[in-house]
BATI-193315 format. One line per field, with one value per residue (C-alpha): residue number from 1; residue in one letter; x, y, z. Coordinates in nm, 2 decimals. Layout:
% BATI-193315
resi	NUM;...;
resn	A;...;
east	X;...;
north	Y;...;
up	Z;...;
% end
This chain:
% BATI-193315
resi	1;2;3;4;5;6;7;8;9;10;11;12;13;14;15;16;17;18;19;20;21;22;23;24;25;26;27;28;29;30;31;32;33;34;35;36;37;38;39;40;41;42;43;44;45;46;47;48;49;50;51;52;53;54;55;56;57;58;59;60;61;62;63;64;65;66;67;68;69;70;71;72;73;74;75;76;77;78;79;80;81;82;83;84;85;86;87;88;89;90;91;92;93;94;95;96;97;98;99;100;101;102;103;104;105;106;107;108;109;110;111;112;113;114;115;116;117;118;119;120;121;122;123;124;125;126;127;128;129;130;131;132;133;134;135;136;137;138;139;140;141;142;143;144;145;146;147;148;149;150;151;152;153;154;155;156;157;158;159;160;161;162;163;164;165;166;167;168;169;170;171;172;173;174;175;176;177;178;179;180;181;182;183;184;185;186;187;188;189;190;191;192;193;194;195;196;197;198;199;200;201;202;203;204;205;206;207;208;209;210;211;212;213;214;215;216;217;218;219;220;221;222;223;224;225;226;227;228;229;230;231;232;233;234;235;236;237;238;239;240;241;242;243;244;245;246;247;248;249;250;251;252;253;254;255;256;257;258;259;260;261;262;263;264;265;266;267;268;269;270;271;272;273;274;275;276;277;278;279;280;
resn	X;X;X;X;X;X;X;X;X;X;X;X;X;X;X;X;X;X;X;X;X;X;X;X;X;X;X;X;X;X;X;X;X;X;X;X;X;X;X;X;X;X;X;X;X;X;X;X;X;X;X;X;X;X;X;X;X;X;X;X;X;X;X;X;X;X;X;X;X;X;X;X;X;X;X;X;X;X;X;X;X;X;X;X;X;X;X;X;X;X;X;X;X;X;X;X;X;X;X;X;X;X;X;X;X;X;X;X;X;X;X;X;X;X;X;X;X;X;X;X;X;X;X;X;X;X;X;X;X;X;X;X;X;X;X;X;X;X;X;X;X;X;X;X;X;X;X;X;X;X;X;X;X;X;X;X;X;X;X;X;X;X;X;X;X;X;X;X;X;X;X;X;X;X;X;X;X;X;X;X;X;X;X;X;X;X;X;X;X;X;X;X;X;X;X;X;X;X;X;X;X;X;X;X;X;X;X;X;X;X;X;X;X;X;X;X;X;X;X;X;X;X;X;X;X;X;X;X;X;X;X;X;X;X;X;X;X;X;X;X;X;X;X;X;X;X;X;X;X;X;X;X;X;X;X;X;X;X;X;X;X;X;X;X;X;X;X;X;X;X;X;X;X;X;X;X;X;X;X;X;
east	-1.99;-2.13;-2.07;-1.92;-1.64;-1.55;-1.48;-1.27;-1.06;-1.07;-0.91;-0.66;-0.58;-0.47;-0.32;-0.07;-0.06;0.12;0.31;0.43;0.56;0.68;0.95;1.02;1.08;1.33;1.53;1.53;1.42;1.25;0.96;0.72;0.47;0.41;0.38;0.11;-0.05;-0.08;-0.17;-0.56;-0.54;-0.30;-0.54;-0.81;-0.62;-0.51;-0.74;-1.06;-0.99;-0.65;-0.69;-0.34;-0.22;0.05;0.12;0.21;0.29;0.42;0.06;0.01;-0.39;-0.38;-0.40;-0.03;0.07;0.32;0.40;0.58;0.62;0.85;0.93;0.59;0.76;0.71;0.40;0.37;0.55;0.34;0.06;0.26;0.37;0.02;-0.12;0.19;0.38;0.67;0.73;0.68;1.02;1.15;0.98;1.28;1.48;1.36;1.63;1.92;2.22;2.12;1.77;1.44;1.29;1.50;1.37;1.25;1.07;1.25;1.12;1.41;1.44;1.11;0.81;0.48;0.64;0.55;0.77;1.13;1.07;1.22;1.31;1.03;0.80;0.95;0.72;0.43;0.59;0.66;0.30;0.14;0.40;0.26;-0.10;-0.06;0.13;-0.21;-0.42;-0.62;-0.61;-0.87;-0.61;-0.60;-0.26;-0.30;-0.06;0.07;0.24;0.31;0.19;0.59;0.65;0.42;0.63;0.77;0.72;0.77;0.44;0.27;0.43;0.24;-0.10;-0.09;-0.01;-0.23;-0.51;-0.42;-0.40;-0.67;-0.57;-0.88;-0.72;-0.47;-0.61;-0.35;-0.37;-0.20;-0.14;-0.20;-0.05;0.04;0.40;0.71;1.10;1.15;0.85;0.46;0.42;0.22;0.54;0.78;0.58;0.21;0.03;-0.30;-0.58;-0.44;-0.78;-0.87;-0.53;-0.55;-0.91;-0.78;-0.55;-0.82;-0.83;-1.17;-1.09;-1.23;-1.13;-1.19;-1.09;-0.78;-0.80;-1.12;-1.19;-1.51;-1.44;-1.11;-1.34;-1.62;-1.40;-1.26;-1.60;-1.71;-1.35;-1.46;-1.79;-1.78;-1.40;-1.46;-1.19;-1.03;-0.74;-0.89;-0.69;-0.79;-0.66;-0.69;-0.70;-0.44;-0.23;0.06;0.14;-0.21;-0.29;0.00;-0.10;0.26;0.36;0.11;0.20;0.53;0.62;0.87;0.82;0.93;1.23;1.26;1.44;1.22;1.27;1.14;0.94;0.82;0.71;0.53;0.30;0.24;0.13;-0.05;-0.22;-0.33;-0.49;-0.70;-0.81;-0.90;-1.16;-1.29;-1.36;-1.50;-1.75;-1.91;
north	0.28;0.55;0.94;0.97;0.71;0.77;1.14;1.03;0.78;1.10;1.30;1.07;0.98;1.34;1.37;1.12;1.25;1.57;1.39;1.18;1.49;1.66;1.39;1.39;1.76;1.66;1.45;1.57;1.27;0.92;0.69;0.91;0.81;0.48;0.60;0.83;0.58;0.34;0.56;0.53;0.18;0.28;0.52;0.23;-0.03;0.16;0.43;0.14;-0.21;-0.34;-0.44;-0.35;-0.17;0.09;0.07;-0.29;-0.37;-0.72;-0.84;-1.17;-1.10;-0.84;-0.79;-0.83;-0.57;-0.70;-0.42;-0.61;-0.33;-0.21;0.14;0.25;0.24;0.62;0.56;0.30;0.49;0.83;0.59;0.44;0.77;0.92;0.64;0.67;0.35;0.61;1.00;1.22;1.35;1.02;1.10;1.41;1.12;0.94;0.72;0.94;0.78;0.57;0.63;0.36;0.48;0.30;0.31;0.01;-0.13;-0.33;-0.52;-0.55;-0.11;0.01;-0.04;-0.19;-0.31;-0.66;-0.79;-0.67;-0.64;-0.45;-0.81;-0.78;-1.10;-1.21;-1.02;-1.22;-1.58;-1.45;-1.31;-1.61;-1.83;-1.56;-1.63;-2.03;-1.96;-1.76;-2.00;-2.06;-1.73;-1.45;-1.24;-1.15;-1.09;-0.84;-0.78;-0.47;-0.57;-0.37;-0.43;-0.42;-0.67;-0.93;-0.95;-1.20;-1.53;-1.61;-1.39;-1.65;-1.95;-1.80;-1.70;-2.09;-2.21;-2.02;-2.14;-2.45;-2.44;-2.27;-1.95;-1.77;-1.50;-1.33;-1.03;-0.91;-0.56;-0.48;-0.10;-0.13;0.20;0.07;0.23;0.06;0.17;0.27;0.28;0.14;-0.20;-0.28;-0.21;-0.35;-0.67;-0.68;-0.84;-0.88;-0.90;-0.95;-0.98;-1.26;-1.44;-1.46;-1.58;-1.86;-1.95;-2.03;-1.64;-1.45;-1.14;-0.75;-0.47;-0.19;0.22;0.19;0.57;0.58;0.48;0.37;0.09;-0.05;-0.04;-0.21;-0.48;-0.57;-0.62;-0.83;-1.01;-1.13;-1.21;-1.38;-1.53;-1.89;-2.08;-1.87;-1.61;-1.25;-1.03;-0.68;-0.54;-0.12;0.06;0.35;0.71;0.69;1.02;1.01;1.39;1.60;1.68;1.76;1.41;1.24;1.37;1.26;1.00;0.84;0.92;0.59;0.77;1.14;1.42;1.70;2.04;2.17;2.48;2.15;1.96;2.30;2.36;1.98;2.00;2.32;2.15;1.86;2.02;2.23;1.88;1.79;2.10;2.00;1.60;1.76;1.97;1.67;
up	0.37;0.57;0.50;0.79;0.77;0.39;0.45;0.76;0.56;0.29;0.51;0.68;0.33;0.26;0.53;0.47;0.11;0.26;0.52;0.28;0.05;0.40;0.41;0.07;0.07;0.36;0.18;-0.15;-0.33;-0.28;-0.48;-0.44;-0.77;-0.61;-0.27;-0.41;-0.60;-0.27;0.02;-0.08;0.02;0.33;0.47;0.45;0.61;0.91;0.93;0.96;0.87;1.05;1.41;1.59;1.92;1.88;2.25;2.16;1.83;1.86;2.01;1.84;1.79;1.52;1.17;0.98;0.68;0.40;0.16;-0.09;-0.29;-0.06;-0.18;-0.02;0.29;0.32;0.30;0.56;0.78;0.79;0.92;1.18;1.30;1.26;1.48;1.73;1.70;1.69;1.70;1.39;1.45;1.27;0.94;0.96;0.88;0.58;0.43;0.59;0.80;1.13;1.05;1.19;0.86;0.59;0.20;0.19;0.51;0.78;1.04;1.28;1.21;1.28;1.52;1.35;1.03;1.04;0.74;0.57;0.20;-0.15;-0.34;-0.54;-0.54;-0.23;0.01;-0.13;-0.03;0.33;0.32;0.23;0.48;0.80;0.65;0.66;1.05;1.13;1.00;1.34;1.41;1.33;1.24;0.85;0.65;0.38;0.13;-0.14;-0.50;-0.74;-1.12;-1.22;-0.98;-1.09;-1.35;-1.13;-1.14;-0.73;-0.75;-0.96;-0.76;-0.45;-0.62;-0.68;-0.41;-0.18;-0.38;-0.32;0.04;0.04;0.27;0.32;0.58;0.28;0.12;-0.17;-0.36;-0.71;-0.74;-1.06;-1.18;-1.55;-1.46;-1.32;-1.28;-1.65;-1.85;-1.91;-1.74;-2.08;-2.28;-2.02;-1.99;-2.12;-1.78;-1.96;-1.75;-1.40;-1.23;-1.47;-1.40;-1.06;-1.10;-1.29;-1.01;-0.77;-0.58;-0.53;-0.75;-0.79;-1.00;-0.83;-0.83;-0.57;-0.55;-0.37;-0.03;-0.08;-0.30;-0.13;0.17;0.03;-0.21;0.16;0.32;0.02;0.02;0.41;0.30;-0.01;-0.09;0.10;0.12;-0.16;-0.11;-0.21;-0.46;-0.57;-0.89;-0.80;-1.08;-1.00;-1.10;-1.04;-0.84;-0.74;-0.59;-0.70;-1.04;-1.19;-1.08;-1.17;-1.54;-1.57;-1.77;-1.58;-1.15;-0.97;-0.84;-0.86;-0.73;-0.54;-0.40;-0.04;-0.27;-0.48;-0.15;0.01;-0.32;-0.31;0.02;-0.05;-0.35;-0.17;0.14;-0.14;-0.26;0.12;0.14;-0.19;-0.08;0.19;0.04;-0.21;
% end
């Protein structure tokens, strides 16, 4: 990756970091640890991977987003705004009555989301089905779980089966924040080695730092490259929180309460952190 581009996605990565914590200082609450821990991999995707056209975001050539995991909506959602499917002024109305901007993301609610999800496990079936539609297409389909939801076993049903139909155009990412609703995903559930699982199901698979935009970057270049005839999977090593350090350290932050003083020193912390990436 060249300088230039990683400390662009660096910065559109913090900058969705404090819009993200602008909204949730709106509203009070929200899932804001997974949000964190995802909007690396947000920044990359539609800050330098994802081919789409705000002006038209129904145009049948680009790239498709599934976020699973749908609780990173707000996450999803700073992007879209940031990139001007929509105005800012919706992210005032995160989650509140008659809002485009639901919790979990909603097709039919809000310009550029490609897929309604929050079941978890069923945003990877209707991933893989719009993959297997695009087949002919260039067009890739790239996907967000969480490492709580692969506790499900739809997850597993799709791995194998879009191994078996060998859908090279799906691109999945685990946040693999080893936290979920209420407690360690190792104590909940013990996954194992979830790179190694999905290898065994027929998938090209990487472990990579899904904190850094380098390596989400570069495990999707190699993904392209390399995968075959194989769906790609990367397993991103994640906090949970990622960039607010008081989040980050609590034991339980799938769902939390903030304040507006909480949000402004979050946002005040993490534009610190932009100067610092800068000057590396």
């Amino acid at each position: 990756m060249e300088q230039e581009l990683k400390i662009q996605l660096q910065k559109f990565a913090s900058k969705l970091r404090m819009t993200e914590m602008d909204m949730f200082g709106n509203l009070g609450f929200g899932h804001i640890g997974g949000t964190l821990s995802a909007t690396d991999l947000i920044a990359v995707l539609y800050g330098a991977v994802m081919r789409y056209d705000p002006e038209n975001p129904k145009w049948e050539e680009r790239d498709r987003f599934v976020s699973s995991k749908g609780h990173a909506g707000p996450g999803v959602y700073s992007a879209l705004a940031l990139n001007g499917f929509f105005p800012k002024e919706w992210l005032n109305t995160l989650n509140q009555g008659g809002t485009n901007l639901p919790s979990h993301c909603d097709r039919k609610k809000t310009p550029g989301i490609d897929m309604t999800t929050g079941s978890l496990g069923q945003g990877a079936s209707l991933a893989l089905g719009m993959a297997m539609a695009l087949r002919d297409k260039e067009s890739y389909v790239y996907l967000l779980m969480g490492d709580g939801e692969c506790n499900e076993g739809q997850v597993w049903e799709m791995a194998l089966s879009a191994a078996h139909h060998k859908v090279n155009h799906l691109i999945a990412f685990v946040d693999y924040n080893h936290k979920q609703l209420d407690g360690n995903t190792e104590d909940i559930l013990n996954m194992g080695d979830i790179r190694a699982k999905f290898e065994a199901f027929g998938w090209y698979a990487q472990e990579i730092d899904g904190n850094d935009v380098e390596q989400i970057y570069d495990g999707i270049e190699r993904a392209k490259k390399q995968a075959g005839s194989r769906p790609s999977v990367m397993v991103m090593q994640t906090v949970k929180g990622k960039g607010v350090k008081w989040i980050e350290e609590m034991r339980l932050n799938h769902h939390i309460t903030i304040t507006r003083e909480q949000a402004d020193s979050a946002i005040r912390e993490l534009g610190a952190q932009e100067v610092r990436e800068c000057l590396k």
